[in-house]
KEKE-3310 file (N, C-alpha, C; in steps of 0.2 Angstrom, whole numbers, plus 5000, padded with zeros to 4 digits):
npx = (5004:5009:5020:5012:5005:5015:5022:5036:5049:5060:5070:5078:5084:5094:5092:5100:5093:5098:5094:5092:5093:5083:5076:5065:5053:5062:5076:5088:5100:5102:5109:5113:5112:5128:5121:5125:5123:5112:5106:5092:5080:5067:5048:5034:5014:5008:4996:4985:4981:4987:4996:5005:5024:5037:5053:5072:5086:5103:5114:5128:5146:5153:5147:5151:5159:5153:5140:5145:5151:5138:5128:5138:5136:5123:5116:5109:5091:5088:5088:5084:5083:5080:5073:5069:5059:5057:5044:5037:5023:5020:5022:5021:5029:5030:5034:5040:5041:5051:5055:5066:5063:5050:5042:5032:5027:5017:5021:5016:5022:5018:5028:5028:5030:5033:5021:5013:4997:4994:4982:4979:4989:4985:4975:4979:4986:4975:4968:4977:4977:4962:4966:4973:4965:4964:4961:4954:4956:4967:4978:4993:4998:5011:5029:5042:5052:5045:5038:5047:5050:5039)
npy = (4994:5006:5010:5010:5021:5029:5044:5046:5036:5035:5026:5013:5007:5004:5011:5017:5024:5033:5036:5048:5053:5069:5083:5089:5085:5077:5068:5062:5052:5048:5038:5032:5020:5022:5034:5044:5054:5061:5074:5073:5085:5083:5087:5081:5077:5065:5055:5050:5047:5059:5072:5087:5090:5098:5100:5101:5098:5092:5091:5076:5075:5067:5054:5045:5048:5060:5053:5048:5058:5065:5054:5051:5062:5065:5051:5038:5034:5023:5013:5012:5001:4999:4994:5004:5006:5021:5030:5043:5055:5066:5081:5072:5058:5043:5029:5014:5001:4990:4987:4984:4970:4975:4974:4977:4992:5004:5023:5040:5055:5070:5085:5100:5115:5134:5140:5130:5124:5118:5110:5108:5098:5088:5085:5079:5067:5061:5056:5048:5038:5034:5028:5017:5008:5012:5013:5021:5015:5006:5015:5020:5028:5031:5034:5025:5022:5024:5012:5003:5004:4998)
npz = (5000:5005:4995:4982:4986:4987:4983:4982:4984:4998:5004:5012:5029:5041:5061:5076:5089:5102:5119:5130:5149:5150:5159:5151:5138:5127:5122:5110:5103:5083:5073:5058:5047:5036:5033:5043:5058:5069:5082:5091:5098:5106:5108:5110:5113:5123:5114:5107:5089:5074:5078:5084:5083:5092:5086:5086:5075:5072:5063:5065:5069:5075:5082:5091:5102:5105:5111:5120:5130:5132:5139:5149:5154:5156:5156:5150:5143:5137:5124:5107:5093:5074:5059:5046:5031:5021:5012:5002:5002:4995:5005:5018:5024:5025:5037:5039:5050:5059:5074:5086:5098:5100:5086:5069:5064:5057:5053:5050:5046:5044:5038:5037:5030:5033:5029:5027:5036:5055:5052:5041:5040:5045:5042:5030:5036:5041:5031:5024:5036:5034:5019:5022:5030:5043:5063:5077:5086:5083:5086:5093:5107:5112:5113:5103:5113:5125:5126:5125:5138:5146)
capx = (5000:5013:5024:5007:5006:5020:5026:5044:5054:5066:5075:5078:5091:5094:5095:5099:5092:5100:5089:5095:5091:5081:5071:5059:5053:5065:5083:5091:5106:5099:5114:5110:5119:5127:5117:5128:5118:5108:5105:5086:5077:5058:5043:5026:5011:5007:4990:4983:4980:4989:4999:5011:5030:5041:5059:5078:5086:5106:5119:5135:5149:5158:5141:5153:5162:5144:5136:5150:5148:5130:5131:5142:5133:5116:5114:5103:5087:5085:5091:5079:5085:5075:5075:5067:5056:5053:5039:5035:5017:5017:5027:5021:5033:5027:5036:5036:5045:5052:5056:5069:5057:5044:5040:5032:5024:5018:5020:5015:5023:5019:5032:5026:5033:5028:5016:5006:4993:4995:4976:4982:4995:4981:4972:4983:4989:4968:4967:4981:4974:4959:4970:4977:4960:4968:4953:4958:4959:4976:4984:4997:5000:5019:5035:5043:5056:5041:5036:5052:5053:5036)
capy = (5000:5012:5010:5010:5028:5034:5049:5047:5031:5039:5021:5006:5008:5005:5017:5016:5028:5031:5043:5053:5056:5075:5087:5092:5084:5070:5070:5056:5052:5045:5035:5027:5014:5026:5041:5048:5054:5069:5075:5075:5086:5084:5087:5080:5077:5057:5056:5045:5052:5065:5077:5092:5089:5106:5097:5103:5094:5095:5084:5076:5073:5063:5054:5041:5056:5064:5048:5047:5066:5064:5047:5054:5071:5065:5046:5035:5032:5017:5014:5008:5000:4999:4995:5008:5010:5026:5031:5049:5056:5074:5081:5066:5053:5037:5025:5006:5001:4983:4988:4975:4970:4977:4972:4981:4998:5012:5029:5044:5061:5076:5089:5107:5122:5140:5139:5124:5124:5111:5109:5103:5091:5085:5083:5074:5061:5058:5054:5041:5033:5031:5024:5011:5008:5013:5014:5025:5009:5005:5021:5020:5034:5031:5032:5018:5023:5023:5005:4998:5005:4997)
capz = (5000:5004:4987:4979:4988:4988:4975:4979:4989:4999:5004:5017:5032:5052:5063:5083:5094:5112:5120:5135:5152:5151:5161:5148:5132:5125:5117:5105:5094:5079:5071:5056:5045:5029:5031:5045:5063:5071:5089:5090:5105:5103:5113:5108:5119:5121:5114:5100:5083:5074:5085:5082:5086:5091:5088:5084:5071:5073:5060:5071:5064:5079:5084:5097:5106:5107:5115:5129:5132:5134:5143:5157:5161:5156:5157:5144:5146:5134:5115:5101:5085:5072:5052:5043:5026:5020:5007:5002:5000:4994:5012:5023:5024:5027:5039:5040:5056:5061:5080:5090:5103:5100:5081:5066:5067:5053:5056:5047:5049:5041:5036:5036:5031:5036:5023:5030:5043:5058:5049:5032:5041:5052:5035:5026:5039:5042:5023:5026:5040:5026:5013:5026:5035:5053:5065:5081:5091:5080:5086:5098:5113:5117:5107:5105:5118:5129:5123:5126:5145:5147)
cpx = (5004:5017:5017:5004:5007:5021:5033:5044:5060:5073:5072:5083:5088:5095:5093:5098:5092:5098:5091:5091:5088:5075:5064:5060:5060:5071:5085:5096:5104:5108:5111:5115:5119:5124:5120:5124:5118:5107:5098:5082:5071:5055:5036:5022:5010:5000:4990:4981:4985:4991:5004:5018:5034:5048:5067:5083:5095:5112:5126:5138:5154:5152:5145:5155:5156:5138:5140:5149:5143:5128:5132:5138:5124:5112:5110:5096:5084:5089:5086:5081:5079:5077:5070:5064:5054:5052:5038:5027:5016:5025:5025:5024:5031:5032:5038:5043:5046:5057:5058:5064:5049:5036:5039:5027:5023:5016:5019:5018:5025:5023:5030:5030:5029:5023:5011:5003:4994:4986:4976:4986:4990:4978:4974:4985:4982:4967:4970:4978:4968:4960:4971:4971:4961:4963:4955:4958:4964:4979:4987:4999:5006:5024:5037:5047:5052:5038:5039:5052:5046:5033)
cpy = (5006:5013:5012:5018:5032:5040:5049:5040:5032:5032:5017:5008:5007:5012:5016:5023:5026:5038:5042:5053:5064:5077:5088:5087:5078:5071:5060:5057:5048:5042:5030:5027:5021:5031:5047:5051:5062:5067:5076:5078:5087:5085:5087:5079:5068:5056:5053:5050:5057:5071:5081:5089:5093:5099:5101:5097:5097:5089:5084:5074:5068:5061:5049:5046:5060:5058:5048:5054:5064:5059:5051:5059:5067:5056:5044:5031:5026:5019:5008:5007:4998:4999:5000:5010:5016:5029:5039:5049:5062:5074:5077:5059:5048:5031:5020:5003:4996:4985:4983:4976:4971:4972:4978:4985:5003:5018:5035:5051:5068:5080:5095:5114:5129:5142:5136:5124:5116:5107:5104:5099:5088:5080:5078:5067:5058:5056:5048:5038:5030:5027:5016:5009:5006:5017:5020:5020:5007:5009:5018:5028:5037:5032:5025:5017:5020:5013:5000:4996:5001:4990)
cpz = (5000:4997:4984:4979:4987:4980:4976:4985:4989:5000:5012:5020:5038:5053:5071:5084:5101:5113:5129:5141:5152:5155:5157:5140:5132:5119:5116:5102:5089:5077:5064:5049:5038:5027:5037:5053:5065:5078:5088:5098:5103:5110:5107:5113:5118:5120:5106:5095:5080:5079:5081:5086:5087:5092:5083:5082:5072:5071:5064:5066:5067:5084:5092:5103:5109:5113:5120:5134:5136:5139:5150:5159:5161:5159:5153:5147:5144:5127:5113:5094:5082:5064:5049:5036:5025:5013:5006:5000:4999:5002:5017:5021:5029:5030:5042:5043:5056:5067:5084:5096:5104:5093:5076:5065:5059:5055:5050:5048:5043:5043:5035:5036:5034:5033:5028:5036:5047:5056:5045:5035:5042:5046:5031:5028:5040:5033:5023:5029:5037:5024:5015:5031:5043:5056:5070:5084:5090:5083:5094:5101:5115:5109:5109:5112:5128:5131:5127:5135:5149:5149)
residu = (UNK:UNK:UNK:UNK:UNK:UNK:UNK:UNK:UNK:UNK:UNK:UNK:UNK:UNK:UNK:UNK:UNK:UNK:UNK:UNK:UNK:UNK:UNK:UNK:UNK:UNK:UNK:UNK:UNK:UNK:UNK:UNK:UNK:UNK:UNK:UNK:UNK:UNK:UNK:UNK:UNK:UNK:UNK:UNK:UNK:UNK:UNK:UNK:UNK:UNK:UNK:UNK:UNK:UNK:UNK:UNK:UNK:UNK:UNK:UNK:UNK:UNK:UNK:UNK:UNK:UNK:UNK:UNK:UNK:UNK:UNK:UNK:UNK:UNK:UNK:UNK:UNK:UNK:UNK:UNK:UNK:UNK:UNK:UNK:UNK:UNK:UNK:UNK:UNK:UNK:UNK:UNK:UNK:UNK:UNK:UNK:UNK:UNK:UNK:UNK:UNK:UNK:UNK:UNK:UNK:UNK:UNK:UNK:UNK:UNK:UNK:UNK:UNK:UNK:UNK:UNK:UNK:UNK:UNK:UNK:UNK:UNK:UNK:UNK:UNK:UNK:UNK:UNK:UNK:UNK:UNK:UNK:UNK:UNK:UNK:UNK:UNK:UNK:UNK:UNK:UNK:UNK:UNK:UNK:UNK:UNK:UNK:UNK:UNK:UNK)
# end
């Protein structure tokens, strides 16, 4: 269904996340095989359905170095590996998770610029959930991160 969707296939790859002990919101180092890794600090609410994400996006270049750092002042709160498909749909990027422990997971996540309303996102991810007949009983509350610690 997704290919069949999609308007672009961006690719297949791993990618570990070790996420950090923090005070507010949630910090990670994404790590992922051949594509190089980012610092990610998000805050979303945990609640079923489409939701907004405020998050800070920040390419590492010395992602080992940066996990010891982190590590020692902050402490880890978990690490989630994870294979990763990802499909495009216009700016929602469609992604079909195979999660160690957990299993496999699809996620939706519109992209919006300053342009787009968190309306039109809302919009768009409720059209997919259509497409893919995901009822709200499907929806998941937690990250995976949460999942794991569960």
């Amino acid at each position: 269904m997704a290919e069949r969707l999609a308007t672009e296939r961006i690719g297949s790859f791993s990618q570990t996340d070790t996420y950090f002990l923090c005070a507010t919101g949630r910090l990670k180092l994404r790590e992922m095989d051949g594509r190089g890794a980012e610092l990610i600090a998000y805050s979303r609410p945990d609640q079923p359905g489409p939701k907004a994400s405020d998050y800070h996006l920040v390419q590492i270049a010395q992602p080992q170095a940066l996990k010891r750092a982190l590590s020692a002042a902050l402490g880890v709160r978990a690490v989630v590996r994870k294979r990763r498909e990802v499909f495009l749909h216009h700016n929602v990027r469609i992604h079909l998770d195979q999660v160690e422990r957990l299993g496999s997971f699809l996620e939706f996540e519109a992209v919006l610029d300053v342009a787009d309303s968190d309306a039109s996102g809302q919009h768009q991810v409720e059209k997919l959930l259509q497409a893919f007949s995901i009822v709200a009983s499907d929806l998941i509350d937690k990250s995976y991160v949460d999942l794991i610690e569960a």
